[in-house]
N, C-alpha and C positions, 0 to 999 in steps of 0.2 A: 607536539607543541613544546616550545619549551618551557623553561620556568617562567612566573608570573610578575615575579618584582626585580626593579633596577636599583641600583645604589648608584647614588649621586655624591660625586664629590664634592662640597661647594664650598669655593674662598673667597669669601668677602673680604674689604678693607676692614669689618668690625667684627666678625666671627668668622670660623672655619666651623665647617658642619659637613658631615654626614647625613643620608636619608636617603631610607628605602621607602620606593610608593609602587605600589600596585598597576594593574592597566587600566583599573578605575577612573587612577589619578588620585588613589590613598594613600596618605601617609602611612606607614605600617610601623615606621620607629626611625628615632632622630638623634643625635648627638653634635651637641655645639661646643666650641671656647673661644674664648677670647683669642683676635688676633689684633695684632700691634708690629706697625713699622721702628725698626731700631737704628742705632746710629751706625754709618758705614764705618768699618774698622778700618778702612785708609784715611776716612776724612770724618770724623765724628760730626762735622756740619750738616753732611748731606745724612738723606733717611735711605734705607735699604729695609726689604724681605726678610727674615729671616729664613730659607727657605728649610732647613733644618727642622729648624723647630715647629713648623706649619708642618709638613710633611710628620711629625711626631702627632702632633695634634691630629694628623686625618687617621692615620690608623688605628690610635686609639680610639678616636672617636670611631670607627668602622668596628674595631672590637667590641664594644658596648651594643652597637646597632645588632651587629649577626647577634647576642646574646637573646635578641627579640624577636628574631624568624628563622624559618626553616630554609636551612640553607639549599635544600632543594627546589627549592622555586626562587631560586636568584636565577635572571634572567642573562643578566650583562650587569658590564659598571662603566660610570663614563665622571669626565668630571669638566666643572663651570668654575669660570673666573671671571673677575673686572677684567676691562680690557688692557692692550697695551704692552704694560710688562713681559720682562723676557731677560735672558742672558744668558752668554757662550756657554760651550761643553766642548770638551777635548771627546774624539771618539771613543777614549776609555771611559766618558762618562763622567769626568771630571767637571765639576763646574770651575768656571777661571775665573769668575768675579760674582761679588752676591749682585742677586737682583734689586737693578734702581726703582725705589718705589716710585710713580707717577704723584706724590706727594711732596717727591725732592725736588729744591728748587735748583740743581745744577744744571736745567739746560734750558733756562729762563733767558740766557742770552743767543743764546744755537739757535733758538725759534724768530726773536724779535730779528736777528741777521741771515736768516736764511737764504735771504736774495744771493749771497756770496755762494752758494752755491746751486741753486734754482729760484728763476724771479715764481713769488709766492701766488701771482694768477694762474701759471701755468702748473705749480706744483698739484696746486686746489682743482683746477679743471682736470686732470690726469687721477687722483685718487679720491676727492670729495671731500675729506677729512678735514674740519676747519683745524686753523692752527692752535691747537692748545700744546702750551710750552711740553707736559707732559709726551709727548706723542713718541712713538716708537722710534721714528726718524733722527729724532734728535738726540736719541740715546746712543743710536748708531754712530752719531757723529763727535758725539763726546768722547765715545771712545778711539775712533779715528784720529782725532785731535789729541786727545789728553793720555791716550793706553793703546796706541797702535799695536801692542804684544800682543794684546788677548784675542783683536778679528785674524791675527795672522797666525796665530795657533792653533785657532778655533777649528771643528770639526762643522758643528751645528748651532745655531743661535734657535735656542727652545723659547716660547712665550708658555706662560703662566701654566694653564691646561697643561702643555704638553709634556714641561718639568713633572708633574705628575704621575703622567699616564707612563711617563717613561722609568718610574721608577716603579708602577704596577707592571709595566710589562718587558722596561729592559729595549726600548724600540723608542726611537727619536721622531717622530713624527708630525709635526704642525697642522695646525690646521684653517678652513677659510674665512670662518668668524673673526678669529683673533688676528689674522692677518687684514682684514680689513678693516680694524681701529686703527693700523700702524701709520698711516699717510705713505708706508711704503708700495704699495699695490697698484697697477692698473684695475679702475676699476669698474672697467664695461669688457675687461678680456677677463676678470675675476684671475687674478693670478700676479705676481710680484711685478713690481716695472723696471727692465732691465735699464733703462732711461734713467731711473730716480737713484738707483743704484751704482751706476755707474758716473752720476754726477757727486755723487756721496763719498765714494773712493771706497765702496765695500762688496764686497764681491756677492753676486747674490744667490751665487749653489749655496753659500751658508745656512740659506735658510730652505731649503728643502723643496718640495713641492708638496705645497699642502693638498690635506685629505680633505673630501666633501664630508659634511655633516653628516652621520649615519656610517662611516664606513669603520670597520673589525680595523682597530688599527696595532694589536696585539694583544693577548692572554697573560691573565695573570701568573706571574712566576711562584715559583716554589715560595724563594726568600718573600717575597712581596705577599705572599697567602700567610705566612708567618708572624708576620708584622700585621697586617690586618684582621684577619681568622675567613676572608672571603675563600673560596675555594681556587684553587691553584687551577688552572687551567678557563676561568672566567673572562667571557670575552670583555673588550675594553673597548669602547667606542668613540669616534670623535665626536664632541659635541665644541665647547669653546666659550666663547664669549655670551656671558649673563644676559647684557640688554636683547640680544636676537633669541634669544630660546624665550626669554620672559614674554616678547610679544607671541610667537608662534604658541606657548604656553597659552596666553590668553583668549585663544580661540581666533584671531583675525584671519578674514580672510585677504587676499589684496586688496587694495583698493579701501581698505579701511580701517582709517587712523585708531590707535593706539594712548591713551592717555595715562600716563602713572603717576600721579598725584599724589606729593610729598614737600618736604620742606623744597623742592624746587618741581617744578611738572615737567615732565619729558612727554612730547607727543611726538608721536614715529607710527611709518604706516610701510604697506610690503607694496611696491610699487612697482611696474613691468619698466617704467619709464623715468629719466630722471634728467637733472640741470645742475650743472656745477661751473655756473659762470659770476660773472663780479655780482650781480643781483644775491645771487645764494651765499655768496660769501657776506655781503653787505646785510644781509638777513639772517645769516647764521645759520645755516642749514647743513646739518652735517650728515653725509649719507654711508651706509657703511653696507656691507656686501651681508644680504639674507641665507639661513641655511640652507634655504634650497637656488639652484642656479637659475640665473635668467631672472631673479629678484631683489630689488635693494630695499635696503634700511632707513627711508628717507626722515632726518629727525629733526627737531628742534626744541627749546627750553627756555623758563623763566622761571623768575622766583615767584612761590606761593605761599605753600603752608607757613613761611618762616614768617612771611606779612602777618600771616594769620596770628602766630603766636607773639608778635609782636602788638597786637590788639589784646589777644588774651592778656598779656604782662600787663601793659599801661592802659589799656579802659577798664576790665573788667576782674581790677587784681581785689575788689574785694566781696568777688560772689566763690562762697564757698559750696561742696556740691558738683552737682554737674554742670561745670560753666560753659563747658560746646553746647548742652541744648538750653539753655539759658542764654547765651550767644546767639544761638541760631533763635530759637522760637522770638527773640526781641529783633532781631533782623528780619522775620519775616510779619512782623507787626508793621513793617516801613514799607510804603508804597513806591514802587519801580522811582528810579531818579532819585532814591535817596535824599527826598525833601532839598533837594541844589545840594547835596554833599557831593563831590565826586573826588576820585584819589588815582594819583596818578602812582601804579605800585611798582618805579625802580630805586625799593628801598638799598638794593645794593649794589647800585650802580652809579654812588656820586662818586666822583675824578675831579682834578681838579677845573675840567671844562667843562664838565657835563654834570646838571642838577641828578638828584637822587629822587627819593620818591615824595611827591607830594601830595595835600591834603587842599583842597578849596571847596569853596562855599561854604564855610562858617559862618553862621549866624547864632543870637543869641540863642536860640529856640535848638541848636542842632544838639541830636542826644550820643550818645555811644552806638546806640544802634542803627544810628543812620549811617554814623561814620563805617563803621561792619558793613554795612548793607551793599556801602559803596565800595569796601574793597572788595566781597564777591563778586561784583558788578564789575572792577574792572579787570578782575582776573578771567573773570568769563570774557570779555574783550580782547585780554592777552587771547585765550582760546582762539578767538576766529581769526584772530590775526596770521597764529601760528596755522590753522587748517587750511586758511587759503594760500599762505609760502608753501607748506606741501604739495597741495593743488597744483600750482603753478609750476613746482618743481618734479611733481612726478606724473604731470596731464591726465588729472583723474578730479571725478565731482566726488566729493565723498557723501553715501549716503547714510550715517551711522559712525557713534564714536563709542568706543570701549571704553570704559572709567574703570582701574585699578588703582588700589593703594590706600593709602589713610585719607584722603582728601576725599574720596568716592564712597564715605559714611556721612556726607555735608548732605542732607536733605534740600535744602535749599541751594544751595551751590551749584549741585545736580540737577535743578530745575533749571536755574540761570544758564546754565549750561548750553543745556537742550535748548532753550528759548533763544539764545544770543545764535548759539551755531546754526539751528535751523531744523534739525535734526534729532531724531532718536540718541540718547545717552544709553548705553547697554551696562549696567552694573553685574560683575558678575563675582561668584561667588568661592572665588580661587584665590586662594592668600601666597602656595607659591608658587606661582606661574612660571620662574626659571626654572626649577627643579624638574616640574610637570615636561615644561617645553623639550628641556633636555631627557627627561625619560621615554617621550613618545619616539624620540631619533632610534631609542635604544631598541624599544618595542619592535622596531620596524627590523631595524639589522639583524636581529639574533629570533625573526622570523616569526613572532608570535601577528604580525598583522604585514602588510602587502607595503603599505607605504607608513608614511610620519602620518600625514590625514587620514588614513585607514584609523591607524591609532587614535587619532585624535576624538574621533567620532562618536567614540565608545564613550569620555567624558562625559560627563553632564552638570554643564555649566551653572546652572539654576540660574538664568538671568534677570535682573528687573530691568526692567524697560522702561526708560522716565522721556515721554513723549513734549515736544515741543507745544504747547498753547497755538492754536487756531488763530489767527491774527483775523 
């Protein structure tokens, strides 16, 4: 057998961290810092990666980590990013431009005119991706437009992960998660779209043929063991993009939705089947290619918790103490219907033609807590809303929903929840379910269990289980 624990690379937008977890699914030792996008040295407007300086940040932080286990039960190392992000490398290795952060607003007009080079029904039907200005496509094409030197010198266009994994191991490799956030992909063949590609004017050997999730995609080098203190010959595995490890991390099985409950809720479910027509565009659904093949990422989002703390602010700015259960226990003093409050929660979506979020049925008698009452009320609404566009989009009843995140400690919330959907809320008890999700791929490769679910199995979730009310 081999060793017992993986190290994780993980790059968020607001820290870089390292961490080693067990097959448990233990943390055994962790190391974070700050990370921050900076001004691009060609155009100090736009924001860029440092990808230097991050890459400094991981092995540090990796040298701290091994200072707290035995390096002989390191199993493997693999590493997790946002999605997206990426940029060229000359075959020497060279990078030719820093990484465009998905923060920069240079290709905010590439997306709004995209028709100019594929009408945006067809792009959306072909790889599912809604268009967010952000998206990999449009970086492609910035470049093509504005720096046509760097795709025609280029070797390989690396994404996020594999800038990484290539400097642990010296090997260029992409992979299928992060390629299918890009909007560049076919994706019912799971694999680049020569079509999108070649409407783009970008060649598309550049970007490799990405690895399945779980595959040896190179060993640690000498110099790279040096820099880090992991052992030099350490397998490296693909894993990729955060949001697909975080649900496989969460214990889902197909067929059942996904909830991550935060200042905005993302629900996403692992689905055999999917729809990527004007419907799901007109609903928002965006679907993205799951670790394992032959399943998608079918997802969608509204705003939540930030509702939430916008009640916190302006109703209840003068209970000091514990003001969530003082929030909550006076919200569930309110009987269902929130006494005619109800609140309509698209606080962040006024435009100049479309209203934002609103509050009705005021009356003189209405308290703080009813107005609460009625924004859990209608974010548990948003919920069904979103369970049945998945539904609909990946032809499945769902019988059960996963609740992660800060929003899935709401006692009441969590009851609304279950009551609105229809269904069992499963609370479980996994804080990081990326990290988890991406160690179990590792478990599998480097042979200590049979598959990703082999691994999986061995967790133990501790779940609560918050049952719908008997009508």
């Amino acid at each position: 057998m081999a060793g017992d624990i993986v190290i994780v690379f993980d790059c968020g937008a607001t820290n870089v961290r390292v961490i080693a977890t067990d097959s448990a699914g233990n943390i055994v030792a962790s190391e974070s810092f700050i990370n921050n996008t900076r001004p691009d040295p060609f155009d100090p407007s736009f924001r860029i990666w440092d990808i230097r300086e991050i890459w400094e940040k991981m092995y540090r932080a990796s040298s701290r980590v091994m200072q707290h286990i035995d390096k002989k039960r390191i199993a493997g190392a693999t590493v997790t990013t946002f999605g997206v992000d990426g940029t060229f490398f000359s075959k020497e290795g060279e990078m030719l431009y820093p990484v465009i952060s998905w923060q920069c607003e240079r290709t905010k007009d590439i997306m709004a005119g995209i028709d100019k080079y594929i009408p945006l029904p067809d792009l959306y039907r072909e790889n599912g991706v809604l268009p967010f200005s952000f998206n990999t496509i449009n970086k492609l094409i910035w470049f093509a437009e504005k720096r046509p030197d760097i795709p025609e010198k280029s070797y390989r266009f690396l994404f996020m992960p594999s800038i990484f994994s290539f400097f642990l191991t010296g090997e260029m490799v992409n992979d299928t998660t992060m390629a299918g956030t890009s909007m560049l992909t076919s994706l019912r063949r799971r694999e680049f779209s020569a079509d999108i590609f070649a409407r783009i004017g970008i060649d598309i050997s550049l970007m490799g043929i990405p690895a399945e999730p779980g595959t040896i995609t190179g060993r640690v080098t000498n110099e790279a063991a040096a820099l880090t203190s992991l052992p030099a010959g350490t397998p490296v595995v693909a894993t990729g993009h955060d949001t697909q490890f975080a649900i496989f991390g969460s214990g889902a099985e197909k067929n059942q939705p996904v909830l991550s409950s935060g200042t905005w809720e993302i629900l996403m479910v692992r689905s055999e089947e999917c729809k990527t027509g004007e419907e799901q565009l007109r609903l928002g659904i965006t679907t993205e290619l799951d670790p394992e093949p032959g399943l998608y990422n079918i997802g969608n989002q509204w705003i939540a918790s930030g509702i939430i703390e916008w009640a916190r602010k302006n109703l209840y700015g003068d209970i000091s103490g514990d003001v969530y259960e003082r929030m909550i226990s006076g919200a569930e003093s309110v009987p269902p219907g929130s006494r005619g409050v109800s609140v309509v929660p698209g606080f962040y979506e006024a435009t100049a033609g479309k209203p934002g979020g609103m509050i009705r049925g005021l009356s003189l008698e209405s308290t703080r807590d009813d107005i609460f009452r009625a924004i859990l009320e209608a974010l548990s609404g948003k919920l069904v809303e979103g369970k049945r566009a998945l539904e609909d989009a990946g032809g499945f009843i769902a019988k059960s929903i996963i609740c992660v995140g800060g929003g899935s400690k709401n006692r009441l919330w969590n009851k609304l929840r279950a009551n609105y959907a229809g269904v069992p809320v499963k609370i479980i008890n996994q804080k990081e379910t990326t990290v988890l999700g991406a160690s179990l791929f590792v478990q599998a490769a480097c042979g200590n269990f049979s598959s990703p679910e082999e691994a999986r199995s061995a967790i133990d979730y501790q779940t609560e289980i918050i049952e719908p009310d008997k009508s």
